[in-house]
C-alpha positions, -999 to +999 in steps of 0.1 A: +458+775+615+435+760+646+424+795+653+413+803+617+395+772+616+380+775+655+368+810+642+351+796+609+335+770+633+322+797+655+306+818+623+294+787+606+277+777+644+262+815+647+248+812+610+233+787+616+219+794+647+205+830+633+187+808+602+175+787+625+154+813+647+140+833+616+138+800+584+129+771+610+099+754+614+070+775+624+053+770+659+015+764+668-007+735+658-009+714+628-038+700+609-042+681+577-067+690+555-084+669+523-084+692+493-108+674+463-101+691+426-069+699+422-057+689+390-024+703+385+010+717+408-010+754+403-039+747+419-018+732+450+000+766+446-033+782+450-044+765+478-012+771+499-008+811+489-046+815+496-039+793+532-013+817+541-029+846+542-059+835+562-052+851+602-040+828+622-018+801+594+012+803+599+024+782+574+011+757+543+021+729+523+001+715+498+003+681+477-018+679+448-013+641+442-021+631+478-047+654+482-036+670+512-031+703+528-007+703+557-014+735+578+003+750+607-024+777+628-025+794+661-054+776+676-060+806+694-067+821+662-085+800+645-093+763+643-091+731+611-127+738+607-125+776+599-095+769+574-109+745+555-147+768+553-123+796+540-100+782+517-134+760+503-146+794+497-114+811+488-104+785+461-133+769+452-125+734+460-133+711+483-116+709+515-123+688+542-112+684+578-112+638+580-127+626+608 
């Protein structure tokens, strides 16, 4: 019995351990953005698909009721600046890097 369960530890541990390399949180630099116009859960959805397909994001989330795009970016590639110039022009609304 204490080896079937030491062996179900052991897969359970290497699951978890494989999710964590390819599902965890994505590395480089984050910055959050001001997005003005959004007016509904779609347009947040539109902000973040069109965020994570500009070179160098890595990854997006997007809150329509705050506002606010959270974006992770290889600063190598790119910069909070060129993000929020491409997805203003991409999306149509206004995104802002605060000062």
């Amino acid at each position: 019995m204490r080896l079937i369960l030491l062996l179900a530890c052991v897969a359970f541990a290497t699951t978890m351990s494989a999710a964590g390399q390819t599902g965890g949180k994505k590395d480089g630099a984050v910055c959050a953005l001001k997005v003005s116009g959004m007016a509904c859960s779609k347009c947040s959805s539109t902000v973040e698909k069109a965020a994570t397909k500009l070179d160098g994001v890595t990854a997006a989330s997007v809150s329509q009721p705050k506002g606010v795009a959270d974006i992770t970016y290889d600063p190598a590639k790119t910069s909070p600046e060129a993000i929020a110039k491409a997805l203003q022009k991409k999306t149509g609304f206004k995104v802002e890097v605060p000062r």
